[in-house]
N, CA, C and O of each residue as an XYZ file, in Angstrom:
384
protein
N       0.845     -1.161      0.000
C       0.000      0.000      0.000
C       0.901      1.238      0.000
O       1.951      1.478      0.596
N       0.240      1.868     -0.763
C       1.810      3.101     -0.995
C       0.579      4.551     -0.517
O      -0.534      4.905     -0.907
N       1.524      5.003      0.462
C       0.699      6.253      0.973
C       0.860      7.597     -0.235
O       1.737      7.772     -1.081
N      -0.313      8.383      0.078
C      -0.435      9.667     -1.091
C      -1.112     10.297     -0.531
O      -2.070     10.032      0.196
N      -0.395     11.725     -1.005
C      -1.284     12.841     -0.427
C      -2.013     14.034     -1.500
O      -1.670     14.350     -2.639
N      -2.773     14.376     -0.929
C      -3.667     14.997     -2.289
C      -3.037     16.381     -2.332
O      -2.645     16.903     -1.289
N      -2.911     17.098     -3.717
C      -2.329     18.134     -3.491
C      -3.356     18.858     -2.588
O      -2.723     19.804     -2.117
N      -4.851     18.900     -2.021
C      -5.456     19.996     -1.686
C      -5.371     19.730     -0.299
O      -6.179     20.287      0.444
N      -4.460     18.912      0.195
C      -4.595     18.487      1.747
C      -3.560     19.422      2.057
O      -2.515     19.406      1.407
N      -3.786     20.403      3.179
C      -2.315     21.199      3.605
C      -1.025     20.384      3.717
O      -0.914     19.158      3.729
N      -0.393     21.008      3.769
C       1.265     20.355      3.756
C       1.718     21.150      4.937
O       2.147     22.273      4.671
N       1.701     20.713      6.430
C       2.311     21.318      7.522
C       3.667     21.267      7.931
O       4.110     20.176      8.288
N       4.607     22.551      7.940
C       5.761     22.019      8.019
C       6.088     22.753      9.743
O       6.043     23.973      9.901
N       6.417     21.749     10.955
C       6.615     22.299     11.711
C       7.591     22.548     12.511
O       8.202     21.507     12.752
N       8.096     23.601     13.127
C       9.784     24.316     13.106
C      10.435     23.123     14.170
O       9.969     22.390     15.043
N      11.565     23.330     13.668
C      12.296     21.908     14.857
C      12.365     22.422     15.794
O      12.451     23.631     16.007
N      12.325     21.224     16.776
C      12.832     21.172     17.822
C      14.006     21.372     18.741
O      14.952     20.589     18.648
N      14.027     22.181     19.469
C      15.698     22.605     20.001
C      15.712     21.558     20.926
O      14.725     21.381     21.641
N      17.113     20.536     21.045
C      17.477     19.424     21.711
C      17.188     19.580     23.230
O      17.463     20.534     23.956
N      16.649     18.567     23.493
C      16.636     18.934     25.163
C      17.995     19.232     25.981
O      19.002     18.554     25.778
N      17.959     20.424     27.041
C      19.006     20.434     27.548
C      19.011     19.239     28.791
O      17.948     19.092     29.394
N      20.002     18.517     29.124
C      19.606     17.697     30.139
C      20.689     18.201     31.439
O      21.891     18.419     31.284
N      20.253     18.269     32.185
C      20.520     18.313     33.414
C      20.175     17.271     34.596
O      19.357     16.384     34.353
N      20.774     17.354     35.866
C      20.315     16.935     36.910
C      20.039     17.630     37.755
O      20.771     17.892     38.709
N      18.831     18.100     37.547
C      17.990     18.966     38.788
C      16.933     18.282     38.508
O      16.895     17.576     37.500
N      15.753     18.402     39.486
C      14.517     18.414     39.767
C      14.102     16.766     39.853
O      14.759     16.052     40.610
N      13.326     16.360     39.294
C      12.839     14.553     39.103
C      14.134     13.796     38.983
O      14.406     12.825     39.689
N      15.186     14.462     37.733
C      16.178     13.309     37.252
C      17.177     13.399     38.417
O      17.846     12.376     38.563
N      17.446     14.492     39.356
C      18.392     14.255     40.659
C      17.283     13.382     41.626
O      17.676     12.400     42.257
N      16.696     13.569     41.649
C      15.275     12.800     42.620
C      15.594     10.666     42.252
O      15.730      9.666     42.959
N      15.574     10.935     40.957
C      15.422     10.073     40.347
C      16.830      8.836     40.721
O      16.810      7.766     41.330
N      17.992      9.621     40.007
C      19.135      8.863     40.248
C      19.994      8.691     41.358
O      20.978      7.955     41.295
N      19.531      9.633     42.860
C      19.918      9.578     43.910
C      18.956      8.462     44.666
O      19.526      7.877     45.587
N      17.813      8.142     44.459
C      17.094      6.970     44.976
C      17.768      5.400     44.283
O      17.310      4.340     44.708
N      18.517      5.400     43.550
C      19.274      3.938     43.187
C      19.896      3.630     44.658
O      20.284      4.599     45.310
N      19.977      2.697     45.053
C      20.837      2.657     46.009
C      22.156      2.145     45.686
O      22.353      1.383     44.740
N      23.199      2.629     46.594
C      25.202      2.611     46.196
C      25.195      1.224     45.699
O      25.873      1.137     44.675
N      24.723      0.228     46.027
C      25.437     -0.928     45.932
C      25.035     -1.307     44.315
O      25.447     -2.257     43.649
N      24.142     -0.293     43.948
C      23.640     -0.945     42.740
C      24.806      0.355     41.431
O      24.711      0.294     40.205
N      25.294      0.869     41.823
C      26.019      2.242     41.139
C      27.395      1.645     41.034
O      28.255      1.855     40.178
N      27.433      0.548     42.498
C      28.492      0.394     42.420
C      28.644     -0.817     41.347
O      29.519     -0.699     40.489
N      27.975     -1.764     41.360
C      28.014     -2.604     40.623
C      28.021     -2.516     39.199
O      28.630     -3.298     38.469
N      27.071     -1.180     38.675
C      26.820     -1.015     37.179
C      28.613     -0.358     37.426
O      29.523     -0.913     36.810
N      28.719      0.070     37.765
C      30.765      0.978     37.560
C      31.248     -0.143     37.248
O      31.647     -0.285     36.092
N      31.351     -1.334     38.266
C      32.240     -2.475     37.912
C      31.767     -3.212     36.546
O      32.389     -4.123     35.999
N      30.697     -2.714     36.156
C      30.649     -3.354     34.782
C      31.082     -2.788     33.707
O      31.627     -3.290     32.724
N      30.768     -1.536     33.979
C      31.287     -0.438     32.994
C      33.341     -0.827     32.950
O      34.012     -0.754     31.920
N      33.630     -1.028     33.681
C      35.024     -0.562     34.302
C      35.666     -1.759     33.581
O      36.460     -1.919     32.654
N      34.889     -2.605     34.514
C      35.836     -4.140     34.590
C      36.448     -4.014     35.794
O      36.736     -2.913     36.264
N      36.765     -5.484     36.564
C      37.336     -5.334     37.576
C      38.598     -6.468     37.399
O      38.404     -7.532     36.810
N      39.847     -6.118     37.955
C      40.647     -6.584     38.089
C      41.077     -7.949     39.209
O      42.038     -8.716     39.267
N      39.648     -7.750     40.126
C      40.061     -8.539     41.222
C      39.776     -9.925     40.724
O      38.815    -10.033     39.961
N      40.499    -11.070     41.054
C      40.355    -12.496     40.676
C      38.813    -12.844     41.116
O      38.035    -12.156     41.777
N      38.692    -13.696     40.732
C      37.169    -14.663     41.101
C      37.457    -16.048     41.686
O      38.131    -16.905     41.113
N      36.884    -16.181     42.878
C      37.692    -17.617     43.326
C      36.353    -18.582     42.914
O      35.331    -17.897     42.854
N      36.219    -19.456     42.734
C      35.368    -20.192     42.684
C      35.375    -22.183     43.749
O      36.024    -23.208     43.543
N      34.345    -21.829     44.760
C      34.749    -23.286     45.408
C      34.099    -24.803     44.546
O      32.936    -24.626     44.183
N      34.491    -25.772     44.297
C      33.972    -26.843     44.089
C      33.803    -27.979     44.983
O      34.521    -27.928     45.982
N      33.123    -28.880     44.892
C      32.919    -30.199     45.681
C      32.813    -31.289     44.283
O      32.082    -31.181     43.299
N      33.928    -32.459     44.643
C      33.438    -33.788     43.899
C      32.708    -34.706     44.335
O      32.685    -34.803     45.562
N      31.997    -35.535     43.660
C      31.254    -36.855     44.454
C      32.060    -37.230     45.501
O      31.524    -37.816     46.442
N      33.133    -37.031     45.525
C      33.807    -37.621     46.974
C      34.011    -36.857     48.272
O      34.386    -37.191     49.396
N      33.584    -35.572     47.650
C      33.426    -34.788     48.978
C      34.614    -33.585     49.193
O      34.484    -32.499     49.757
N      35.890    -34.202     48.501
C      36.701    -33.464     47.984
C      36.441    -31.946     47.429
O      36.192    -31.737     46.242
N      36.531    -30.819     48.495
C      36.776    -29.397     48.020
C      38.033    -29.114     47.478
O      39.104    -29.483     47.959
N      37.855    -28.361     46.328
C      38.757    -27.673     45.871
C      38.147    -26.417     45.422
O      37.048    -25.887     45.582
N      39.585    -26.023     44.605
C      39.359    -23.887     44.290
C      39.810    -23.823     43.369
O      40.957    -24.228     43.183
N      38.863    -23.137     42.180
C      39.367    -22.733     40.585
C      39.850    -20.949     40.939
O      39.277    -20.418     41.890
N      40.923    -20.092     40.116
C      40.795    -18.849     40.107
C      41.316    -18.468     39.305
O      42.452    -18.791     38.959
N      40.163    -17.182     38.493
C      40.190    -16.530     37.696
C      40.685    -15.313     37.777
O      40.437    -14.627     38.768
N      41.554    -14.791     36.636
C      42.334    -13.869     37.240
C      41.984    -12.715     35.927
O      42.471    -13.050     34.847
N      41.320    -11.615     35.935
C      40.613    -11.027     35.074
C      42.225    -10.267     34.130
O      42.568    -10.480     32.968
N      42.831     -9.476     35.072
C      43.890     -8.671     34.681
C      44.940    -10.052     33.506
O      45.545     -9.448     32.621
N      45.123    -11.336     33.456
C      45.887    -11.589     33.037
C      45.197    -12.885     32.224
O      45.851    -13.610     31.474
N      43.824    -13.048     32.487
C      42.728    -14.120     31.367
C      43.192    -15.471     32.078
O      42.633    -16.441     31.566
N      44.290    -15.887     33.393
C      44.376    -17.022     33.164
C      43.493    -17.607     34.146
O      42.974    -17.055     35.116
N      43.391    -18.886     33.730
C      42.422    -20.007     35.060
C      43.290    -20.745     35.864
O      44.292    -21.178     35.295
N      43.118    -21.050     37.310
C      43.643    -22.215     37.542
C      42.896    -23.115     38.580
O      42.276    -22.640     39.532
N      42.993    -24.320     38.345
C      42.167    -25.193     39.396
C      42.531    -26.007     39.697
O      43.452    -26.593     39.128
N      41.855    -26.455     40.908
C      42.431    -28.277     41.207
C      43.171    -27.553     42.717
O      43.852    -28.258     43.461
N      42.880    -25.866     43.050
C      43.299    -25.524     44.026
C      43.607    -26.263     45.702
O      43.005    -27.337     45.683
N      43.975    -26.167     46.439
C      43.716    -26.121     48.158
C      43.259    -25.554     48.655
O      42.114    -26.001     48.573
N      43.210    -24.341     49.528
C      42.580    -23.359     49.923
C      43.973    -22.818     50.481
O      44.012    -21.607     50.694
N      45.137    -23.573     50.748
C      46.405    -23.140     51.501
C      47.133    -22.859     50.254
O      48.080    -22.080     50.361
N      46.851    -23.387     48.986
C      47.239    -23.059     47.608
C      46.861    -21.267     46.786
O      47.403    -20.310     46.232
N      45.508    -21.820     47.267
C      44.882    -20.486     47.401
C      45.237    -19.128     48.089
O      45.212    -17.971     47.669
N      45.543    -19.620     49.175
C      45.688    -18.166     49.682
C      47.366    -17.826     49.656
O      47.715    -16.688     49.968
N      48.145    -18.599     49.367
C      49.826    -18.449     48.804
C      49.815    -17.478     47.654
O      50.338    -16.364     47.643
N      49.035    -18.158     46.531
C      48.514    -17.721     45.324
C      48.558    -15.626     45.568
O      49.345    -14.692     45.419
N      47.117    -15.890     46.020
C      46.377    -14.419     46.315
C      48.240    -13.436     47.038
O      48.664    -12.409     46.507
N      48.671    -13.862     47.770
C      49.589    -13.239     48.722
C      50.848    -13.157     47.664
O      51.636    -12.245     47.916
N      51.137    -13.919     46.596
C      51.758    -13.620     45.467
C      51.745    -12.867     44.566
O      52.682    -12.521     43.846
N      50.173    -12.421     44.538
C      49.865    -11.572     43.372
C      49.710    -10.142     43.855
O      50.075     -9.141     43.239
N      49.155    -10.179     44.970
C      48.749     -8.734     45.914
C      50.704     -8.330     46.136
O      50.856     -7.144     46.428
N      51.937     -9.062     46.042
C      53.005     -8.493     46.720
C      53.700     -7.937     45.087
O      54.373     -6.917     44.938
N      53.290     -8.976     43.931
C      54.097     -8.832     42.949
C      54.239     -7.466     42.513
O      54.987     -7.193     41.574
């Protein structure tokens, strides 16, 4: 269906619009001060990226805990941890 307009239908042309100025006053300070920190903080760390490792605990059918860790700053994994492995690890990287 192809739209058409008749020449005797007005042709309204109406003046643009000047861009909104945006600010933070009034509703939008209202607005973005009711987020609460922990949630500002979290969208930052996404925005950002965070450097701090990710430990992750496991259990095998045997009951056997161990510790995988991810280390964001350098992409590597490692697992099959101890927890005394683990925390050597962490105390290696925090001195290097």
């Amino acid at each position: 269906m192809k739209f058409q307009r008749r020449l005797s239908e007005p042709h309204i042309v109406l003046p643009q619009e000047q861009p909104p100025q945006w600010s933070l006053t009034g509703e939008w300070w209202r607005c973005l001060t009711s987020i609460p920190k922990e949630v500002w903080t979290s969208v930052l760390k996404l925005m950002t990226g965070s450097s701090e490792p990710i430990i992750q605990k496991q259990c095998d059918l045997r009951g056997q805990i161990s510790y995988s860790i991810y280390d964001p700053s350098t992409q590597h994994k490692i697992a099959g941890l101890s927890e005394t492995e683990v925390r050597v690890w962490l105390e290696e990287r925090y001195y290097q």
